[in-house]
matplotlib code that plots the C-alpha trace (Angstrom):
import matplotlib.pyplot as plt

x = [0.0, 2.9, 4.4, 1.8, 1.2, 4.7, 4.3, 0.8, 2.7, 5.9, 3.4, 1.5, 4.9, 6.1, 2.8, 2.5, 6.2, 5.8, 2.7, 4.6, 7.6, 4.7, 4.0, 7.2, 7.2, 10.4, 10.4, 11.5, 9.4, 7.5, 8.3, 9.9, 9.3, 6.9, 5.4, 2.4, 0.9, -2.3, -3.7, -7.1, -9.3, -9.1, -6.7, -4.2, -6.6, -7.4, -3.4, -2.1, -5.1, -3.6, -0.6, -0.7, -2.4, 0.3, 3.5, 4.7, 5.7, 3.1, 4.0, 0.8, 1.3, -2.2, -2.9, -5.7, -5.8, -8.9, -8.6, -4.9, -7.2, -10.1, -7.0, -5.1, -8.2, -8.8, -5.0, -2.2, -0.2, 2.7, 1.5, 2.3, 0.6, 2.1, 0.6, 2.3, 0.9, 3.2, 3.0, 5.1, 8.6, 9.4, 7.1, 8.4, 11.5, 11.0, 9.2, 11.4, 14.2, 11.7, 11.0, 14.8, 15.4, 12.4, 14.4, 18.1, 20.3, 17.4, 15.9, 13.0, 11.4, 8.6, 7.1, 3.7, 3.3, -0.5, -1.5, -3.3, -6.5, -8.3, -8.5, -11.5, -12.5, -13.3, -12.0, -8.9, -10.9, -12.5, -9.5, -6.7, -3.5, -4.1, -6.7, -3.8, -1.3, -2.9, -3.4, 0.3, 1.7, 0.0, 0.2, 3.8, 5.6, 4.4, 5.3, 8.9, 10.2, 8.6, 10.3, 14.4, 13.5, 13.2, 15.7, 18.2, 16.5, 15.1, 18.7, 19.6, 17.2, 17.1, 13.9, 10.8, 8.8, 5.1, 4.0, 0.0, -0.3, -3.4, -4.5, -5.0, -1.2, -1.4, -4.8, -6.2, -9.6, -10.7, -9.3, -7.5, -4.3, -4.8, -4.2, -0.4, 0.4, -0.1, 1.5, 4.4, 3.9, 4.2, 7.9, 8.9, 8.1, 9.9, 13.4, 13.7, 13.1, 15.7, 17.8, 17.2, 18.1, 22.0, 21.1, 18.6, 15.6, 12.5, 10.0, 6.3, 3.6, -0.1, -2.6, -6.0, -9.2, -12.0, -12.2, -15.3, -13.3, -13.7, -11.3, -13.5, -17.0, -19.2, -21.0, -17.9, -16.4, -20.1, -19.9, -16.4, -17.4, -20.0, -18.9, -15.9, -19.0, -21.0, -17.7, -17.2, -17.4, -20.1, -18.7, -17.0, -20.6, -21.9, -19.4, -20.5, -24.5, -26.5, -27.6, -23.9, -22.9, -26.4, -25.7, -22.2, -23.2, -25.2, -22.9, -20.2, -22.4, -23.5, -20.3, -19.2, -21.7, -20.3, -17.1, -17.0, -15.4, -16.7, -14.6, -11.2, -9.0, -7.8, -5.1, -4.6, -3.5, -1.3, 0.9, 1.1, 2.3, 4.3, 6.0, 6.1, 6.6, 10.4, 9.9, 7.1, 5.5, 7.1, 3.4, -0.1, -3.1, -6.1, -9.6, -12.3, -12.4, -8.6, -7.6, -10.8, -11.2, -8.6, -5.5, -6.4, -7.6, -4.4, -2.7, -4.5, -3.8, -4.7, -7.5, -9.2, -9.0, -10.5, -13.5, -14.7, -13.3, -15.1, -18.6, -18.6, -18.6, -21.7, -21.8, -21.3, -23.7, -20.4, -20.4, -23.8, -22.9, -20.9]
y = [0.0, 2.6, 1.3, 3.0, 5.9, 6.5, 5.8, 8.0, 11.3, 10.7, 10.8, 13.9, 15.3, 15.1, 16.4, 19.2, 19.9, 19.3, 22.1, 24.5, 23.9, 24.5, 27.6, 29.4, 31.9, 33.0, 37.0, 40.5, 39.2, 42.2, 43.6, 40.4, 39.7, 36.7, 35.5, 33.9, 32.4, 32.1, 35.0, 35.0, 33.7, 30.7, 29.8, 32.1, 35.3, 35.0, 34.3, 37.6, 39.3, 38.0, 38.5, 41.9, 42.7, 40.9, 43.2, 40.9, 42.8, 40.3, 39.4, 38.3, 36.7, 36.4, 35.1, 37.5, 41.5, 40.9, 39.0, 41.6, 44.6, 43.6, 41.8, 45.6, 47.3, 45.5, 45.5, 48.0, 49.7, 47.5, 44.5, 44.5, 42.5, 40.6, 38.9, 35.3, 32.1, 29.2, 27.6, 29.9, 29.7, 33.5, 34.8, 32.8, 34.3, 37.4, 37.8, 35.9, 38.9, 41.5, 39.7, 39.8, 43.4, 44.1, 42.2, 42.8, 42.3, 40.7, 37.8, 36.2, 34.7, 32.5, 31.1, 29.5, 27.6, 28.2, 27.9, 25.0, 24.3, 20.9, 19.5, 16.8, 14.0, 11.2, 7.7, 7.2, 5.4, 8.9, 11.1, 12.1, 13.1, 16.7, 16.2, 14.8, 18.1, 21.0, 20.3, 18.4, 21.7, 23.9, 21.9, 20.1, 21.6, 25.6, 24.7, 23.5, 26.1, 28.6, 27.2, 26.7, 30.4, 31.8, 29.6, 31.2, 33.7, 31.6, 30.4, 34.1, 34.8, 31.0, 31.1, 29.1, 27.0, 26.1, 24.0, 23.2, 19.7, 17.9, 15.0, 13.3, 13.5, 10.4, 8.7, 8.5, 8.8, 10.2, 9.2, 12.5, 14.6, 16.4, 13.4, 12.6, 16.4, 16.3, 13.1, 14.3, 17.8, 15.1, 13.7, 17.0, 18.7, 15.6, 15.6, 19.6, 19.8, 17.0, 19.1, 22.3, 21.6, 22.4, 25.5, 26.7, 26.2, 24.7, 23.3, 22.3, 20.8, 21.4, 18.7, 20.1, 17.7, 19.4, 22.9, 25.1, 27.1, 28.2, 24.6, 22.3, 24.1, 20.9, 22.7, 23.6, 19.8, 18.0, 19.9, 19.0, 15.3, 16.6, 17.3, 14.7, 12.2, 13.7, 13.7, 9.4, 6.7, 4.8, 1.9, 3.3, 5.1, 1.0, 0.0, 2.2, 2.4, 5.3, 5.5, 5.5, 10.0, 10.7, 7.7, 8.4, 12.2, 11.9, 9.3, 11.6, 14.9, 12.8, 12.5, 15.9, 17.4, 14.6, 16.0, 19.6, 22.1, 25.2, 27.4, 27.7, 29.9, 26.5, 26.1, 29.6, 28.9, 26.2, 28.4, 30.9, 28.5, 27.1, 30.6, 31.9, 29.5, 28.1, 24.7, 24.2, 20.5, 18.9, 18.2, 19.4, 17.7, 20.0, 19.5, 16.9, 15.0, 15.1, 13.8, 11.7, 9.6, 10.1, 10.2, 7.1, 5.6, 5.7, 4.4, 1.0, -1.8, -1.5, -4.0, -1.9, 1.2, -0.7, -1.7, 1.7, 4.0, 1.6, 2.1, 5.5, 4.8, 3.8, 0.3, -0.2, -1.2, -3.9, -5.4, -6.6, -8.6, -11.1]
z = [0.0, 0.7, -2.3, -3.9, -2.3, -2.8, -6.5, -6.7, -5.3, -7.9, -10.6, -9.2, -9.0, -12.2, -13.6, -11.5, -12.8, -16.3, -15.7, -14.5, -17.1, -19.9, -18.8, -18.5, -21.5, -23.3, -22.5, -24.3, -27.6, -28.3, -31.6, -32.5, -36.2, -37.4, -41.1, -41.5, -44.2, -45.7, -43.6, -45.6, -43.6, -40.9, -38.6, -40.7, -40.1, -36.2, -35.5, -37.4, -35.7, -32.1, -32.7, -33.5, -30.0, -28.6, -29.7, -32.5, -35.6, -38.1, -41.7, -42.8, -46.6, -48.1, -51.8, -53.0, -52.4, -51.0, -47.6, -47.5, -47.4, -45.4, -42.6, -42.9, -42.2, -39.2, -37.3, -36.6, -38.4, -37.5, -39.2, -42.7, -45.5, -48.7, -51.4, -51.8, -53.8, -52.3, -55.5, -57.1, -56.4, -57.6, -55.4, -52.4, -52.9, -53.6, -50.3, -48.7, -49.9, -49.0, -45.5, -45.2, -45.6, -43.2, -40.1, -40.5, -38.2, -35.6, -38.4, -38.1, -34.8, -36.0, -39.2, -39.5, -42.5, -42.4, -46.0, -47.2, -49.4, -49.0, -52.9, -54.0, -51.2, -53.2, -53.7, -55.6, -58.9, -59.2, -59.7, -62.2, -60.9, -61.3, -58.4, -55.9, -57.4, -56.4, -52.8, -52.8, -53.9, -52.0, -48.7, -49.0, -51.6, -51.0, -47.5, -47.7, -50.2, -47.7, -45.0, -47.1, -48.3, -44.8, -43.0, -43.0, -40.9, -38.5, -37.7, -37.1, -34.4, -33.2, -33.7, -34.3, -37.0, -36.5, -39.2, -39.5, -40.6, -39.6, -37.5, -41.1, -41.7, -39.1, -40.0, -43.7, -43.4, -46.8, -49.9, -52.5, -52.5, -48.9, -46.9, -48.5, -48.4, -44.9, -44.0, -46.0, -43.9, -40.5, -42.6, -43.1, -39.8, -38.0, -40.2, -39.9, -35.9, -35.6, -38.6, -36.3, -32.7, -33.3, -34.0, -31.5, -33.9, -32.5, -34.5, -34.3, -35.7, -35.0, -36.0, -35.9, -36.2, -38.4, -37.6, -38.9, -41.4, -45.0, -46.3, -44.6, -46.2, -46.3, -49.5, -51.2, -50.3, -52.0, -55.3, -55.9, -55.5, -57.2, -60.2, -60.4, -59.7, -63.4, -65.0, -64.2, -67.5, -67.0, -65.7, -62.9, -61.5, -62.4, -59.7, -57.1, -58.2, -58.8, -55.1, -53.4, -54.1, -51.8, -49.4, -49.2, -49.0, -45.8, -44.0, -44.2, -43.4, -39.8, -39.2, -39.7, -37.5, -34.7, -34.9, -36.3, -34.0, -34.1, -32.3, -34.1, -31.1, -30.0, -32.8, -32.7, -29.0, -30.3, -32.2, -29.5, -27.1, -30.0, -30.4, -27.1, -24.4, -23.1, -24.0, -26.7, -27.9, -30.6, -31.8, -30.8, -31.3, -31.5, -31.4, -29.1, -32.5, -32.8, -29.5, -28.5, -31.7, -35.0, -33.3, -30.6, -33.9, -35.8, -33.4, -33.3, -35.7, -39.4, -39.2, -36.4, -38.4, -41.5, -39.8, -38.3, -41.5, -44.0, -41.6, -42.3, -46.6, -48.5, -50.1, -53.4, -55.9, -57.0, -53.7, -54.1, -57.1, -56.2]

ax = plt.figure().add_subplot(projection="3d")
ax.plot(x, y, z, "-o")
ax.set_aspect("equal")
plt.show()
């Protein structure tokens, strides 16, 4: 019985100490310089908004004039806007120089690699390999030549890089391009924080679960299956049956109302913690849906994940025939 009593107060011990650890903050970072990306609308949009309360000096990349405008209207003068499409290499690095100029001699503190898009849901049989691209590009590619471009300030301030991935760069539970951009994000993320510690470089990864923002728009999602779905040879729709895009359509709409978090300042506190406390996570999982179900989930054996991921699809009209 003492044995564990003793045991019970070395655990509460070591929690209550990794608590306080988490808290301590790193200090003198107002004004310290920080780019975000994809500062449209989203997670991207709420952080550069924070941020600038905060004291930090906010690079807010943005890809249309639009969201830059309506974001400047709304925050200090100190934060600055810039148009950037992570696709194209020019533009990364010409920002990257402009960035540059804007922070010598102090570099840059923090990067969050924010900007992603979602691409087509739909099974693999569906799609051409301009489907998987775009969100590949944007996602995994866009993100790493970000991140070589702006290195080599990072290093300079010893600073810190918070890359958004997603809890489905650990469990595939959709079938397109996003789900491989974000793994790779998870390959990525690990390699470069390993890459990074000789130099005094943390790096993070946040893995939200579904988040109520403009890439997860259940609407937007449906009429890009949608019209992949009109677009099928005949046989292919044969193999699934005329019934399976509704059937499929309201399986996964239950599901998203199950596990839809609406309130989106939870990642938003992930990257501040990620930024500004002593000793940030190497990975936060974010979200009820995130930590109570996906991520348990992909950690159990393949066979298990099968059987609860395939409950969630329609039946197809081919499974019927044999």
């Amino acid at each position: 019985m003492l044995f564990y009593a003793f045991l019970f107060l070395g655990i509460a011990s070591l929690w209550w100490r990794w608590r306080a650890r988490d808290g301590i903050k790193v200090t003198n970072l107002t004004g310290k310089y920080i780019f975000i990306t994809g500062c449209d609308t989203g997670f991207g949009n709420m952080a550069a908004k924070i941020f600038d309360k905060k004291g930090f000096r906010v690079f807010a990349s943005c890809l249309t004039e639009t969201g830059a405008k309506e974001l400047k209207a709304v925050t200090s003068k100190q934060l600055q806007t810039v148009l950037l499409d992570v696709k194209d290499s020019d533009s990364v690095k010409k920002v990257a120089a402009w960035v540059k100029a804007e922070v010598q001699p102090e570099g840059l503190w923090g990067l969050v690699n924010n900007a992603g898009i979602m691409g087509p849901l739909a099974p693999t049989d569906w799609l051409d390999i301009e489907h998987f691209r775009e969100p590949i590009e944007v996602n995994l590619i866009g993100l790493i030549n970000v991140t070589i471009n702006m290195l080599p300030l990072i290093k300079k301030a010893k600073g810190r890089i918070v890359n958004v991935s997603s809890i489905g760069g650990c469990l595939a539970f959709s079938s397109g391009g996003y789900f491989p951009s974000k793994f790779g994000v998870e390959g990525f993320n690990d390699s470069l924080r390993r890459d990074m510690k000789a130099f005094g470089v943390k790096v993070c990864c946040i893995q939200p679960g579904l988040f109520k923002t403009p890439l997860t728009d259940p609407t937007k999602i449906m009429k890009q299956k949608e019209v992949i779905w009109n677009r099928l040879p005949p046989d292919i729709k044969k193999q699934y049956g005329e019934e399976y895009f509704q059937q499929d359509a309201e399986k996964k709409e239950k599901l998203s109302k199950i596990c839809l978090n609406k309130d989106i300042s939870p990642v938003v506190q992930c990257m501040d913690h990620a930024l500004t406390s002593l000793y940030p996570h190497a990975h936060y999982v974010v979200g009820q849906d995130a930590k109570w179900l996906w991520n348990p989930l992909s950690r159990m054996p393949a066979v298990i994940q099968d059987f609860l991921l395939l409950r969630n699809r329609a039946e197809l009209a081919a499974s019927h025939a044999k």
